[in-house]
Structure formats: C-alpha cells, structure tokens
VMD Tcl script that draws the C-alpha trace (Angstrom):
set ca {
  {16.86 -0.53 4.95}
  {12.80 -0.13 3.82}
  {11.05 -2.51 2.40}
  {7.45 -2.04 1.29}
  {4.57 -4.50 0.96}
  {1.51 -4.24 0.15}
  {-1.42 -6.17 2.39}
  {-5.16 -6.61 0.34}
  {-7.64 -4.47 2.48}
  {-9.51 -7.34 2.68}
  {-7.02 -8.81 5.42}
  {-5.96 -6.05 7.37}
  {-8.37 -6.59 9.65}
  {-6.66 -9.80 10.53}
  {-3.16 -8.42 10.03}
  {-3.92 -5.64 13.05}
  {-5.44 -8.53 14.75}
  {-1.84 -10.67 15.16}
  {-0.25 -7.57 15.26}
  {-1.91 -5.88 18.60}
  {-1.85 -9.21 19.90}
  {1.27 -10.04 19.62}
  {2.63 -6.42 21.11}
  {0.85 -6.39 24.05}
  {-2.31 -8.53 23.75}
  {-4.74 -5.40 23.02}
  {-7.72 -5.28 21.16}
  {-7.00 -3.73 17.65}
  {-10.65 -1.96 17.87}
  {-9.83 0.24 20.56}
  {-5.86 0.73 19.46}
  {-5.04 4.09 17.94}
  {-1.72 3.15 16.49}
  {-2.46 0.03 14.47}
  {-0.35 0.66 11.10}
  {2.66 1.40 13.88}
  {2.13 -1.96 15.21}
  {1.90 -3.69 11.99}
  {4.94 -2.40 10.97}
  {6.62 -3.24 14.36}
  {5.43 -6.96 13.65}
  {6.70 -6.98 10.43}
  {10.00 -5.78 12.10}
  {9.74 -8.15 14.59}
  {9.00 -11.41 12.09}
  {11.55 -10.46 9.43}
  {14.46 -10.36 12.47}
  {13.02 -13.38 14.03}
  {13.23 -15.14 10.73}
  {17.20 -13.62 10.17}
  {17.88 -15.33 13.27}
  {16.02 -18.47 13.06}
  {17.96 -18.96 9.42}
  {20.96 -17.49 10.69}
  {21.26 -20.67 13.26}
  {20.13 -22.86 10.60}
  {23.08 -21.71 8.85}
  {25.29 -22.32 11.29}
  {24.11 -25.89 12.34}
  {24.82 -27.25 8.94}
  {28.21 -25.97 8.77}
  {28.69 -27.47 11.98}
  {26.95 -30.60 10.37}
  {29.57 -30.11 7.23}
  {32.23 -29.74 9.06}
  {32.29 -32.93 10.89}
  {35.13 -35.98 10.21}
  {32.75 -39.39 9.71}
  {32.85 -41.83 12.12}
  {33.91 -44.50 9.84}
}
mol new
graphics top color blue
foreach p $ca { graphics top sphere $p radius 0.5 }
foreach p [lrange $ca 0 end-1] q [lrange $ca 1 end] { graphics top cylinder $p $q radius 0.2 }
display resetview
C-alpha cells in the first residue's frame, strides 16, 4: 500500500525535527536522509496507531461479550 500526504513547507522543519528524533535522537541539521526518516515515522505512527485501535477493538468485544452480573 502508498499513501501520499502532503506536509506545508512551512512545517517541515518541525516534521524532520520529531522525525530524526524519534529514529535515533539526531539532529535533523546535520542528517542527510531526512525525507527517508519522515517517511519511516509516518510508517512507524500509522502501524502504531493500527495496533493501538486494533486492541481497542478487541477490549470492547471483550467488554460486549460479557454476561451482567445481575
């Protein structure tokens, strides 16, 4: 799967910011592969969020599933 989006220029500087940061702490300044890293982020957020929603999911069917007390 590809999915595009499109960032204002505006706040890319803060985009490779997060992004070095968060894969491996490095100062986006110096980092010669900062549109790699953004998209590795974006990879990174997007499967983080599948699985955060995925066990969401999951914990309300459990929550559905359950017999009342009463």
């Amino acid at each position: 799967m590809q999915i595009t989006f499109e960032l204002p220029d505006e706040h890319m500087p803060r985009a490779y910011r997060v992004a070095c940061y968060s894969l491996g702490g490095h100062d986006p300044d110096t980092c010669a592969d900062q549109a790699v890293h953004l998209q590795r982020f974006a990879q990174k957020m997007a499967l983080e969020h599948v699985a955060f929603t995925e066990r969401r999911m999951a914990e309300q069917e459990a929550v559905d599933a359950l017999e009342p007390l009463a």
